[in-house]
ChimeraX commands (.cxc) that place a marker at each C-alpha (Angstrom):
marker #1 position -131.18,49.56,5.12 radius 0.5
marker #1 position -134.00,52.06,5.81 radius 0.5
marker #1 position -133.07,56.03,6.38 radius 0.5
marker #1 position -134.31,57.54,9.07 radius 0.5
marker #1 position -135.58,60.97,9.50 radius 0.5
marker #1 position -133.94,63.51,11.35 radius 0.5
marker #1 position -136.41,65.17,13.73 radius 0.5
marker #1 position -135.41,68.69,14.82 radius 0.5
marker #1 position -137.01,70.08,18.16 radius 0.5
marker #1 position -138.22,73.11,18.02 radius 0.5
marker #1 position -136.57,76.28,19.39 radius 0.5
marker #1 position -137.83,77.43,22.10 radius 0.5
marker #1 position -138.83,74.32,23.49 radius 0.5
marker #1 position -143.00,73.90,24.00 radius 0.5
marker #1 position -142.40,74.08,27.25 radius 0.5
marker #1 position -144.22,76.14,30.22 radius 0.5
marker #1 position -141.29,76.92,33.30 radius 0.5
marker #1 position -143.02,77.78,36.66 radius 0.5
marker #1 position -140.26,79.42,39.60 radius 0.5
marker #1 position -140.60,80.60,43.13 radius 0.5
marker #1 position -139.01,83.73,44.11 radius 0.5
marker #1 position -136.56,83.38,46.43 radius 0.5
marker #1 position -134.74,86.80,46.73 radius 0.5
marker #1 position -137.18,90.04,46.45 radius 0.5
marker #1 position -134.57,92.45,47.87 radius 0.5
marker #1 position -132.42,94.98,45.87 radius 0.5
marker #1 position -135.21,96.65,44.37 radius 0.5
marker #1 position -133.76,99.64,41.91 radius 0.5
marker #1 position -134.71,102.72,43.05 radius 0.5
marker #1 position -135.23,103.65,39.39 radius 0.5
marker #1 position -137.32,100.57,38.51 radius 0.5
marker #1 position -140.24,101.31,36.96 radius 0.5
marker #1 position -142.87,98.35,36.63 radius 0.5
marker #1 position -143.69,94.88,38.43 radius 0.5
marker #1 position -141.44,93.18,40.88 radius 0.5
marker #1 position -141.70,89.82,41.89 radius 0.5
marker #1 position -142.54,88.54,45.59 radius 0.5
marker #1 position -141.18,86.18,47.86 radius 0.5
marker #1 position -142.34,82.88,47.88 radius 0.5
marker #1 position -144.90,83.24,44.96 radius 0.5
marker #1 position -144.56,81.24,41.69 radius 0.5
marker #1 position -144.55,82.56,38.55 radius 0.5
marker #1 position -144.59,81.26,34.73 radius 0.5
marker #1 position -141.21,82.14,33.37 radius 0.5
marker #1 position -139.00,81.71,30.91 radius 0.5
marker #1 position -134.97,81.09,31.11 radius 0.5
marker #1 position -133.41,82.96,28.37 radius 0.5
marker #1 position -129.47,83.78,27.55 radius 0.5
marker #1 position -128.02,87.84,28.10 radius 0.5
marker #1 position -127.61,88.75,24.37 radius 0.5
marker #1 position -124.06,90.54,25.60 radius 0.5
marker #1 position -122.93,88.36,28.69 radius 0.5
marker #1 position -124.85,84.73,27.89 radius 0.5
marker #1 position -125.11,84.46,31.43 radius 0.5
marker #1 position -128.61,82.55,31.91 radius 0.5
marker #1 position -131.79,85.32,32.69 radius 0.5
marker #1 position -135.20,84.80,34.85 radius 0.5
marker #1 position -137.77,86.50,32.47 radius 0.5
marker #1 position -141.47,86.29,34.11 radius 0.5
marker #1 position -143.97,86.12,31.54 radius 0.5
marker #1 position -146.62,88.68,32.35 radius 0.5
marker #1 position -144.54,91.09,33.99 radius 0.5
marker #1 position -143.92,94.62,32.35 radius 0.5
marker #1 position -140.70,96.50,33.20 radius 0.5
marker #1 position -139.14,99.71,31.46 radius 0.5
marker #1 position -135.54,99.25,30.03 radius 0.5
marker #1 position -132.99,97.64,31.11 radius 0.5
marker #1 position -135.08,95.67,33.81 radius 0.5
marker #1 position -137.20,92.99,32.00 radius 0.5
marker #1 position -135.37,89.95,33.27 radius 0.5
marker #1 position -133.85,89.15,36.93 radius 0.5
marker #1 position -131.04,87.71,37.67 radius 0.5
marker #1 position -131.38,83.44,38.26 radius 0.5
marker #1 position -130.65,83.54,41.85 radius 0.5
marker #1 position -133.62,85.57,42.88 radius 0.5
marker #1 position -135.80,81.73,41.29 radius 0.5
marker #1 position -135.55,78.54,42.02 radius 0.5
marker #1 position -137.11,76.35,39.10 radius 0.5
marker #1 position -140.77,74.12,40.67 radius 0.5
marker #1 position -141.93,72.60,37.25 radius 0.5
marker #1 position -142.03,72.34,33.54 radius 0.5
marker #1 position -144.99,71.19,31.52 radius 0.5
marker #1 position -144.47,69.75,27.95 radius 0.5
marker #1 position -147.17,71.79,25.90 radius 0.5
marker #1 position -148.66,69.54,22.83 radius 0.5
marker link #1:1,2 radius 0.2
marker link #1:2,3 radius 0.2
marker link #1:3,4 radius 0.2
marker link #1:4,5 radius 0.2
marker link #1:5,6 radius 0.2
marker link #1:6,7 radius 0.2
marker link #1:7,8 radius 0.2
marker link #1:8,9 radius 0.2
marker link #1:9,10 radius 0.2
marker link #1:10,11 radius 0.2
marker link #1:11,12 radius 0.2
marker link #1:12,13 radius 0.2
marker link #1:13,14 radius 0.2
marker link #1:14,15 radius 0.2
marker link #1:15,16 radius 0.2
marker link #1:16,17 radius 0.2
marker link #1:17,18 radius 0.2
marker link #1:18,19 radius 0.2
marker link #1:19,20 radius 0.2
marker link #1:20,21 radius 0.2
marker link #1:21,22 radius 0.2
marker link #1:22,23 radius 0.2
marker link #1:23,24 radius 0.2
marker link #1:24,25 radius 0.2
marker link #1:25,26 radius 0.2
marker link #1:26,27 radius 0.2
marker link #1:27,28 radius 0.2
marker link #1:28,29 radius 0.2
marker link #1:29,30 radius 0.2
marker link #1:30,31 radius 0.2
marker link #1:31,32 radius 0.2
marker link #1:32,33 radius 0.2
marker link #1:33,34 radius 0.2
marker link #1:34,35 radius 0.2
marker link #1:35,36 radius 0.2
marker link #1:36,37 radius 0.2
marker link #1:37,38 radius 0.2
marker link #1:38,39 radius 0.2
marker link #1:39,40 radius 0.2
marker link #1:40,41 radius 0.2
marker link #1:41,42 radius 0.2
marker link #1:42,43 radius 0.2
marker link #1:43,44 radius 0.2
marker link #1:44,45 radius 0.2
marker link #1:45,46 radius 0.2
marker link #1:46,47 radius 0.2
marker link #1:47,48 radius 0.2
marker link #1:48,49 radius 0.2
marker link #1:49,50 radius 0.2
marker link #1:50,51 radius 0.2
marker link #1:51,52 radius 0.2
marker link #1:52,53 radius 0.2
marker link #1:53,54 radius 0.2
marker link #1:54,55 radius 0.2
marker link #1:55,56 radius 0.2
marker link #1:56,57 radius 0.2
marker link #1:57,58 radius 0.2
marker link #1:58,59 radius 0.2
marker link #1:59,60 radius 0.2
marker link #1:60,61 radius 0.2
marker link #1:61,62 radius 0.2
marker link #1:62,63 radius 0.2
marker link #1:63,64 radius 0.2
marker link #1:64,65 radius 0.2
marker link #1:65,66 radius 0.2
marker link #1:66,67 radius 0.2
marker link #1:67,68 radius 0.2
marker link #1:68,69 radius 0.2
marker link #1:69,70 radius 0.2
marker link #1:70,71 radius 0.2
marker link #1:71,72 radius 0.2
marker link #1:72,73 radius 0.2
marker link #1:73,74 radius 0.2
marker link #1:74,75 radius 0.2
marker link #1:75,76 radius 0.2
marker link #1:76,77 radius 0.2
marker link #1:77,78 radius 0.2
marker link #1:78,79 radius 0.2
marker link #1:79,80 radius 0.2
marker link #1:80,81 radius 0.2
marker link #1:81,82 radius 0.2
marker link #1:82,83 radius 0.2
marker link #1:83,84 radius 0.2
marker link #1:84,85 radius 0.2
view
């Protein structure tokens, strides 16, 4: 009997996540840095509250002063995601 190899995936995946705003509204008055726009798609990347482990909308490219470098995951809806290689 042969042994196989155990293949581990990387973590994060090599993946590239594209979403479309679908909120915009509720901009902080105290928000200082981009904000996304309805209807426009954007490269993100869905990663987990360090505190709360609720899932977080975090748009690669973006800049954003503390505490507002991710949105919430009902402002997106997901489009694609491309396997890099």
């Amino acid at each position: 009997m042969r042994r196989t190899k155990k293949t581990s995936l990387p973590f994060p995946l090599p993946m590239q996540q594209y979403a479309r705003c679908i909120d915009a509204t509720r901009r902080p008055t105290d928000h200082i840095g981009d904000w996304p726009e309805t209807g426009t798609v954007y490269p993100v990347q869905y990663r987990p509250n360090a505190r709360t482990g609720q899932l977080q909308v975090h748009v690669l490219g973006f800049y954003a002063e503390r505490p507002y470098g991710a949105f919430n995951c009902q402002r997106f809806e997901p489009v694609a995601q491309l396997w890099l290689n």
